[in-house]
Every structure is written in structure tokens, then in C-alpha cells.
C-alpha positions in Angstrom: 194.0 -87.4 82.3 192.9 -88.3 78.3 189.8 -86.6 77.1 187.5 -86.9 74.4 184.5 -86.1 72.7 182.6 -88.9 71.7 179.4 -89.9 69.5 178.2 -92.9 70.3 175.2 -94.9 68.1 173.3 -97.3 70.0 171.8 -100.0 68.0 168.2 -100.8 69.4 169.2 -103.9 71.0 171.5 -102.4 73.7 169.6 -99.1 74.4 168.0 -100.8 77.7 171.6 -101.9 79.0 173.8 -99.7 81.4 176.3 -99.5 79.5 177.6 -96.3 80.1 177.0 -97.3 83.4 179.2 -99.8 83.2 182.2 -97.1 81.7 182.6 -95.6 85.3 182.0 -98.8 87.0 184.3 -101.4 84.9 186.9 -98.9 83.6 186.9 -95.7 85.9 186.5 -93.0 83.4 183.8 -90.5 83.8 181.7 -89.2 81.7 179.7 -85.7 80.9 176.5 -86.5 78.4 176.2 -83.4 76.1 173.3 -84.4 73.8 171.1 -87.8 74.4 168.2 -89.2 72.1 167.6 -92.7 73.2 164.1 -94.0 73.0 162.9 -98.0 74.0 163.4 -100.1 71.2 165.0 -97.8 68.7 168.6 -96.9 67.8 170.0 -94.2 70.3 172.4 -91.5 70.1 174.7 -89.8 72.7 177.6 -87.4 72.7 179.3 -87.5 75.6 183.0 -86.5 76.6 184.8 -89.0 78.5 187.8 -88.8 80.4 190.2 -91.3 82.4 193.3 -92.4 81.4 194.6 -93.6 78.0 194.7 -97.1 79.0 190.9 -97.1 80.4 189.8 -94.9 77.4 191.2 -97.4 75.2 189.9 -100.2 77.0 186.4 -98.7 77.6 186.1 -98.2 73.8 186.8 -101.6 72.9 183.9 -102.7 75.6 181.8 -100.4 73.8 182.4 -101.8 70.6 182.4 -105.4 71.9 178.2 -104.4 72.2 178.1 -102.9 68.9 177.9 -99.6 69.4 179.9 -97.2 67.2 182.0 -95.1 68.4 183.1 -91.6 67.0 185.4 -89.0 67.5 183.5 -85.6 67.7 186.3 -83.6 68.6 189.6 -83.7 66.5 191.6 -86.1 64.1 195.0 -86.0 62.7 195.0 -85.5 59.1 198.4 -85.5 56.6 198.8 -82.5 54.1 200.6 -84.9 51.1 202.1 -81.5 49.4 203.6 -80.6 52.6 205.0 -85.0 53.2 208.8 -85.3 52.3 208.3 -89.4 53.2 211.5 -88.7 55.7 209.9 -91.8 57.7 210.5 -89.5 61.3 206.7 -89.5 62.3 206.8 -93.6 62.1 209.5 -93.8 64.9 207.3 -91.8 67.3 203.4 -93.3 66.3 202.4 -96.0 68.6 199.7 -97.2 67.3 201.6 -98.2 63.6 198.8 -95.5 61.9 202.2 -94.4 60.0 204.3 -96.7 58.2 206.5 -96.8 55.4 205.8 -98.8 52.4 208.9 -100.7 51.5 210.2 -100.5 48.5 208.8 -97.5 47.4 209.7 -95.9 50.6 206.6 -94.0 50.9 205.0 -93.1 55.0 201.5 -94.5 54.7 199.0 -93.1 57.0 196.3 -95.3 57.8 193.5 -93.0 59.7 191.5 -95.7 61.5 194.7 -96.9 63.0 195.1 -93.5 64.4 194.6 -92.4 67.8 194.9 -88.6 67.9 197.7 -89.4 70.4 199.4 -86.0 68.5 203.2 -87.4 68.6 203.6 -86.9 65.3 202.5 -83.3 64.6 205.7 -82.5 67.1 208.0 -84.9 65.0 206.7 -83.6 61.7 209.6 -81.7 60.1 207.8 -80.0 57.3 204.4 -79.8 59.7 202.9 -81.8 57.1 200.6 -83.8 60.0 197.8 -81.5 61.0 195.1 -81.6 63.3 191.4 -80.9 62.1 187.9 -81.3 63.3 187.0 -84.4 63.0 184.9 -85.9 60.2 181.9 -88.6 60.2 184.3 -91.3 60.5 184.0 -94.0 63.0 186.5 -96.0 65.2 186.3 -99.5 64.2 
């Protein structure tokens, strides 16, 4: 089972669809709504934690996205401490999503945080425990 916290913005165009709705009924995750403001014909706003499994997660996102709703992590993200990074390139073996990367020629592991899914491979593979996970910021999936 894959669980997050999201927030999700509602732009006032959608606010009337079941789109949530839709979440258990499309992609079988469920969903526990911690905090709603959604009012007719203005842009809503709902945390919610959903759970399922990575595949439908992932795939339920995207369908959120695909109305324009933006999507943010309210939970955690996976941040790199640079004075802590030796570039060893070990953390781009394990990421799946190609968030980490190295720059060739230079050699340098690249972390590109929108890329990242807070899957957590690398903080194991991390030699000098450079990768770190922190609360997560305002930033949202795109």
C-alpha cells in the first residue's frame, strides 16, 4: 500500500465534477479528506491522503492533472545535502524515475526534484547519507 498526503488546487472550472469521485471509482485508491474549501464557481482546495498502490497513485495523479488541478505533496520530499554529495553516481543506479543523473563530462549526480517521486531508494543507497528526507515545501507535481 503507497500513501500520501496531498494538496490538491481546484481551478473553478472543475469544482462541480466528481473527480475525486472518480479516484476510487477509475483507479481504486481511497481517499481520507483532511481539510476541504470548495465553493461553486471559485477555485477549491482539498488535502486529502490517498492510498492504493504505486501504480494507481501514479496513474490517478496524472488524471488529476489531465483536469488541471495541481497536485502537491503535503507530506515529505527528498532533498540532497551538496556538502555531504561525493558525485559517486550510486543513487542513479537505484532511482527509477531518472530524478538523479550524472552530467557527463563533468561527472556531476544531478538531482532534478520534480522528477522525484519520494520513492526513498536512494536515501538507503546514499553512502555519505547525503539524500535526506524533509517536509515538503510549496512545490507542486507537474
Amino acid at each position: 500500500m503507497y500513501s500520501k498526503i496531498l494538496i490538491l488546487r481546484f481551478p473553478k472550472t472543475v469544482v462541480h465534477q466528481p473527480i475525486v469521485c472518480d479516484l476510487v471509482k477509475q483507479y481504486e485508491l481511497t481517499f481520507n479528506i483532511l481539510n476541504a474549501t470548495i465553493l461553486p464557481r471559485k477555485e477549491g482546495v482539498m488535502v486529502l491522503e490517498l492510498s492504493g498502490t504505486r501504480k494507481n497513485f501514479k496513474d490517478g495523479v496524472k488524471y488529476l492533472k489531465s483536469h488541471g488541478i495541481h497536485v502537491k505533496n503535503a507530506s515529505q520530499e527528498v532533498k540532497r545535502n551538496n556538502k555531504k554529495c561525493i558525485h559517486c553516481g550510486v543513487c542513479t543506479a537505484v532511482c527509477p524515475t531518472g530524478a538523479l543523473s550524472i552530467q557527463r563530462p563533468e561527472m556531476l549526480v544531478v538531482f532534478d526534484q520534480q522528477k522525484c517521486s519520494v520513492c526513498e531508494l536512494c536515501i538507503s543507497a546514499c553512502i555519505t547519507r547525503a539524500m535526506e528526507v524533509r517536509p515538503a515545501t510549496n512545490t507542486f507535481f507537474t
